[in-house]
N, C-alpha and C positions, 0 to 999 in steps of 0.2 A: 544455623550458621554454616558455611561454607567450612568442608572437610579442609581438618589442617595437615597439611605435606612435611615432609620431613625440616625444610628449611624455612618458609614464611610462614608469616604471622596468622592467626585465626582471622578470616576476614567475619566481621560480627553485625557485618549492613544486612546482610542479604536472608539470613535464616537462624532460630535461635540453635543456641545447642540446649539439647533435654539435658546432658549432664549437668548443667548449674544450675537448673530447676533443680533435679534430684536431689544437689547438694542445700540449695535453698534450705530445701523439705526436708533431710537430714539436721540440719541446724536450729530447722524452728522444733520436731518432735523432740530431740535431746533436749532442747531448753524445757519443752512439755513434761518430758517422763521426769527429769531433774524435783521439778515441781510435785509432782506427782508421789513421788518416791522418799520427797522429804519428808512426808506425814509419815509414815512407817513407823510405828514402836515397837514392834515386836522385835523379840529377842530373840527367835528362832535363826539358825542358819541362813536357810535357804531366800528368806525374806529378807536378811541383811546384808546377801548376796546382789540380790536386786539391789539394793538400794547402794551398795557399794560402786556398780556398774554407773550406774545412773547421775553419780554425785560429780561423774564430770560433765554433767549436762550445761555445767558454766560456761564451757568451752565452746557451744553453740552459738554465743554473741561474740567471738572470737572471729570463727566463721563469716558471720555476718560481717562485721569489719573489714576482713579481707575483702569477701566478696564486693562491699560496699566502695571501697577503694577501685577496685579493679573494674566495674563496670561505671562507676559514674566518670573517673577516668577517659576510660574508653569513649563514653561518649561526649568529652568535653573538647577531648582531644579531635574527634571527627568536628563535632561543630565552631573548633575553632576558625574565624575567619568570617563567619555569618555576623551582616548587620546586624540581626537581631538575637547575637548571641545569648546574653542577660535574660532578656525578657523572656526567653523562650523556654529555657532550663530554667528558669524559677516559676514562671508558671503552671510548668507541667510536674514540677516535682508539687506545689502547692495543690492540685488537684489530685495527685496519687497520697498525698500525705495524710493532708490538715483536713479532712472531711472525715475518716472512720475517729482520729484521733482525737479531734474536739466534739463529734459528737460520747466520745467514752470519757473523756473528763466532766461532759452537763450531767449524763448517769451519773458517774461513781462519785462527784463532789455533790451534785442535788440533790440523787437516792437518801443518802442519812437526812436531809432537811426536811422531807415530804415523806418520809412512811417513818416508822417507830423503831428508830436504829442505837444504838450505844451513843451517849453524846460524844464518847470519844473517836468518834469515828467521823462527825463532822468536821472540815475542814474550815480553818479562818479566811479569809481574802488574803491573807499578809502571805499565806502559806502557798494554798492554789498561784497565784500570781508566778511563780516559779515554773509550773507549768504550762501554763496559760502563753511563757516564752521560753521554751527549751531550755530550762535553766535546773531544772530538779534536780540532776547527777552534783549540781552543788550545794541540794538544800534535802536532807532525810526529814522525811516526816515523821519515822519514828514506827517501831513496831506495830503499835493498833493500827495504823493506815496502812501498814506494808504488804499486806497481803490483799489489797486493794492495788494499790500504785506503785508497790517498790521494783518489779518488772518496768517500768518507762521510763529510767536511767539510760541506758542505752539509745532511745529514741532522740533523746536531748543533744547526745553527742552525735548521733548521725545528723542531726539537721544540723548542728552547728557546722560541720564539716558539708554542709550544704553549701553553705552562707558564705564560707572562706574560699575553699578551694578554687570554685569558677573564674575568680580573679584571678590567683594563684596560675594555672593554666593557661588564661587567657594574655597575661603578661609574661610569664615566663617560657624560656626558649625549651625541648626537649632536657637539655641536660642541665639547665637549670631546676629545672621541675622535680630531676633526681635527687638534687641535690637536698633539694627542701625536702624531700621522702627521707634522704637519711639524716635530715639537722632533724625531723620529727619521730623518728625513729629512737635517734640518742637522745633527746629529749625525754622519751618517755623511759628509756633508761634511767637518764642521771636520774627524774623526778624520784621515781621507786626509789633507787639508789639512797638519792637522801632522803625519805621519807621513813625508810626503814626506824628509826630512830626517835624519830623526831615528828610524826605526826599519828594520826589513827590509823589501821591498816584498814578500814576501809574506805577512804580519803583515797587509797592507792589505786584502789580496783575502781569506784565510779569517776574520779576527775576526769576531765576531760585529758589534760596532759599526761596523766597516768597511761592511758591507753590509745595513746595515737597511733603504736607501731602495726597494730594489724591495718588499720587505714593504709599507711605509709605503704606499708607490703604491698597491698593490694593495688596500691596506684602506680611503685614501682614497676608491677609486672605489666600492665596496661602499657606501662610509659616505653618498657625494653623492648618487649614482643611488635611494637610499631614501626623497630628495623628489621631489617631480614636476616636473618639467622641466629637469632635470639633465642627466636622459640625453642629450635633445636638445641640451642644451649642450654635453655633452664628444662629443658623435660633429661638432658644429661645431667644437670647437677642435681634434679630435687633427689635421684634414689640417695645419695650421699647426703645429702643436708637434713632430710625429716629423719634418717635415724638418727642423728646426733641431735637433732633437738628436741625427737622423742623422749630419748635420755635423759635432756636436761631438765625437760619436763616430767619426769618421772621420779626423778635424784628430788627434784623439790615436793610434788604430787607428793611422796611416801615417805619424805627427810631421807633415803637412803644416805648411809655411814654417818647420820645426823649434818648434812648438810645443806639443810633446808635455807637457813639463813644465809648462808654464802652465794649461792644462787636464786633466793628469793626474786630481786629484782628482772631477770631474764624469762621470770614463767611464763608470762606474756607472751613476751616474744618468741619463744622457744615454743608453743602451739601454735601460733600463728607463722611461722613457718613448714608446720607440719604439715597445717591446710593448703598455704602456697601450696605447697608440693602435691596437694590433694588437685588444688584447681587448677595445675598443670599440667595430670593426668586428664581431669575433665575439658580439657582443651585439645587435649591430641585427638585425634583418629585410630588413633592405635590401637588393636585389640588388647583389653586387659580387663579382670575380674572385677575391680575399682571403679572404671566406667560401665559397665555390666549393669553395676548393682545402683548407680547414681542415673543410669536410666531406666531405673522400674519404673513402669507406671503408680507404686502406692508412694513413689518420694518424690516424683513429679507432682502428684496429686496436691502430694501436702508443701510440692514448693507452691504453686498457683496460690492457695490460701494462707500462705504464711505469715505472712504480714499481720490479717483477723486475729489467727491465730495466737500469734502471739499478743497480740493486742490485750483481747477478750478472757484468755485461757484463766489467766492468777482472778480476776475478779469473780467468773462463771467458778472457780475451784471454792473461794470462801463463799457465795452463797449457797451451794453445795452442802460445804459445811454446816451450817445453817441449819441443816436440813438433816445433822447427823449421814447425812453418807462420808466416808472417813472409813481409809482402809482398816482402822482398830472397829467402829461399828461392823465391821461386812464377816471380819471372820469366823469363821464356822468350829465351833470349837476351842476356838483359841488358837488355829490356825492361822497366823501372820502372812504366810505366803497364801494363802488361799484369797483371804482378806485385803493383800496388796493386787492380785490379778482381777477380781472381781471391781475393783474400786475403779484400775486402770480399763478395765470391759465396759464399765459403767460411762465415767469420765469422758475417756478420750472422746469414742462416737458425740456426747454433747455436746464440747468444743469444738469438734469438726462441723457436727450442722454449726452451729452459731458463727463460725467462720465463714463457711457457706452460705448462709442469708446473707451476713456482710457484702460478701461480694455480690451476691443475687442482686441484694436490695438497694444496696448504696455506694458499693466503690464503683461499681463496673458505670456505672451513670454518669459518672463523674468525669471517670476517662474516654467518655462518647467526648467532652468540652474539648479535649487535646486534637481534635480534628484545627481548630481554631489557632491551635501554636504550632505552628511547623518549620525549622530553621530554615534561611533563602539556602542557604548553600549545605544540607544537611547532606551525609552521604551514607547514612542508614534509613531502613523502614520505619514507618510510624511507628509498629508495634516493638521496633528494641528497646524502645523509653522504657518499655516495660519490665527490661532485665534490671533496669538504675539501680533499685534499692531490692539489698538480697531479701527483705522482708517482703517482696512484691514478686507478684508471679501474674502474667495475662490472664 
């Protein structure tokens, strides 16, 4: 993407920027090592040290969300105006999506029917059917299947927010379009708000309505940064806003003074403005340590396969399992940190290939067909489709 100047906007036709790969790849490994680090039993320090670091790796689908926001935004808002608006943005999202994904639901719901698996690990039709239409963030299958499919919650709500917004954008003027950023925003407030009480708390963290504010964020900044001198604005305001919603997120993260419940409802949102302010840095030019480290090549790497990645990782982890590798198997002595490093040695490298084939074998194929959609009036490259979804990387 074209270097952003102190006053206009990032122009995002012309060239990507590595820093939102980086961040990609930042958000899909935290959700990785999270996973990773939940097995852990050991009661040694240093291994619970790990796993302490790690246990905000929830806040990687956070990320996503924003990002998610922020680039499909961007590019709704460019191709507003094109005849073949519609067609062309669901197209192309359906050939970046629905190919790695319904091929991983034929696996993980056929696998238990066709080899010699736990019956409770077969799925009913009544059940699958839920994912089958982006609906599962409304329907838990339940511990035995979770470590199979309880990671593709989030999936459900990105596509739904496929399915809505483009309208949304296409009918509404700039400042209306804010406006519905902040009616979804307070929305996923009050819901928490009243949910606190009165329903399951984890109803709060998968609905759809629970978690719209990272979306919202993300499409807000798309929607501001489209006037001229915005950008310069919010790269002014994020040093001041991510401390404070650091904070807020930190008071709830640890109950600090026991006020976990009082601010319960803002944790959401209070990390997803942290990230804004992260992918506000990732939008300047500006030299900074931040952007530095979100353009290495090892977080680009794993923004490009991010998507597999996450895909593939929770399922390839339990038949691992299976297999007895489990960082309590690996320790050497009864060394727990030994046994969490070698497991993550082990691990990672073979959801990275298995992400890697993915795209080798079957996403990159798929998106040769997007030569075929290309908007009349588009005023980005073919290849930025590619930034749309933070789980996707060229």
């Amino acid at each position: 993407m074209l270097a952003v100047m102190a006053a206009p906007a990032p122009d995002l036709t012309h060239d990507r920027l590595p820093a939102l790969d980086g961040l990609r790849g930042f958000a899909a490994l935290f959700v990785v090592l999270l996973h990773m680090t939940m097995q852990v039993q050991s009661s040694s320090l240093p291994a619970l040290a790990i796993k302490r670091v790690f246990s905000l790796g929830w806040t990687g689908v956070d990320l996503f969300f924003v990002l998610s926001g922020f680039l499909i935004t961007g590019l709704l808002v460019d191709a507003k105006g094109s005849t073949n608006y519609f067609r062309v943005f669901y197209a192309r999202r359906m050939l970046r999506i629905l190919p790695l994904y319904y091929v991983a639901l034929i696996v993980l719901f056929g696998m238990p029917m066709l080899v010699n698996l736990p019956q409770n690990l077969v799925v009913a039709w009544h059940d699958q059917l839920w994912f089958w239409f982006y609906l599962q963030n409304f329907h838990w299958l339940g511990d035995n299947f979770a470590g199979w499919t309880g990671h593709l919650w989030s999936l459900a709500i990105e596509e739904q927010f496929y399915l809505v917004w483009p309208l949304i954008i296409f009918l509404a003027s700039r400042k209306q379009a804010l406006w519905v950023c902040l009616g979804c925003l307070l929305l996923a407030v009050g819901y928490r708000t009243y949910a606190l009480n009165t329903v399951p708390r984890l109803d709060t963290y998968y609905f759809t309505q629970a978690r719209l504010d990272g979306l919202a964020i993300g499409s807000a900044i798309a929607l501001l940064i489209a006037e001229p001198g915005w950008m310069s604005r919010l790269r002014k305001m994020s040093p001041m806003i991510a401390p404070v919603a650091a904070l807020v997120f930190g008071i709830v993260t640890f109950n600090a003074l026991g006020l976990r419940h009082r601010f319960a409802p803002v944790i959401y949102t209070s990390i997803d403005l942290v990230y804004a302010s992260v992918l506000v840095v990732a939008l300047s030019d500006t030299p900074s340590n931040v952007a530095r480290i979100l353009r290495s090549r090892f977080l680009r790497f794993y923004g490009r396969y991010s998507y597999a990645l996450y895909v593939i990782h929770v399922p390839a982890m339990s038949v691992m399992s299976h297999f007895l590798i489990r960082p309590d198997k690996l320790s050497l002595g009864g060394n727990g940190l030994i046994g969490e490093l070698l497991y993550i040695a082990i691990v990672l490298p073979v959801v990275t290939l298995l992400a890697w084939l993915s795209w080798h074998v079957l996403e990159k194929h798929f998106l040769k067909l997007k030569r075929h959609f290309v908007y009349d009036r588009a005023t980005r490259k073919e290849e930025a489709s590619l930034l749309a979804t933070p789980l996707v990387a060229k």
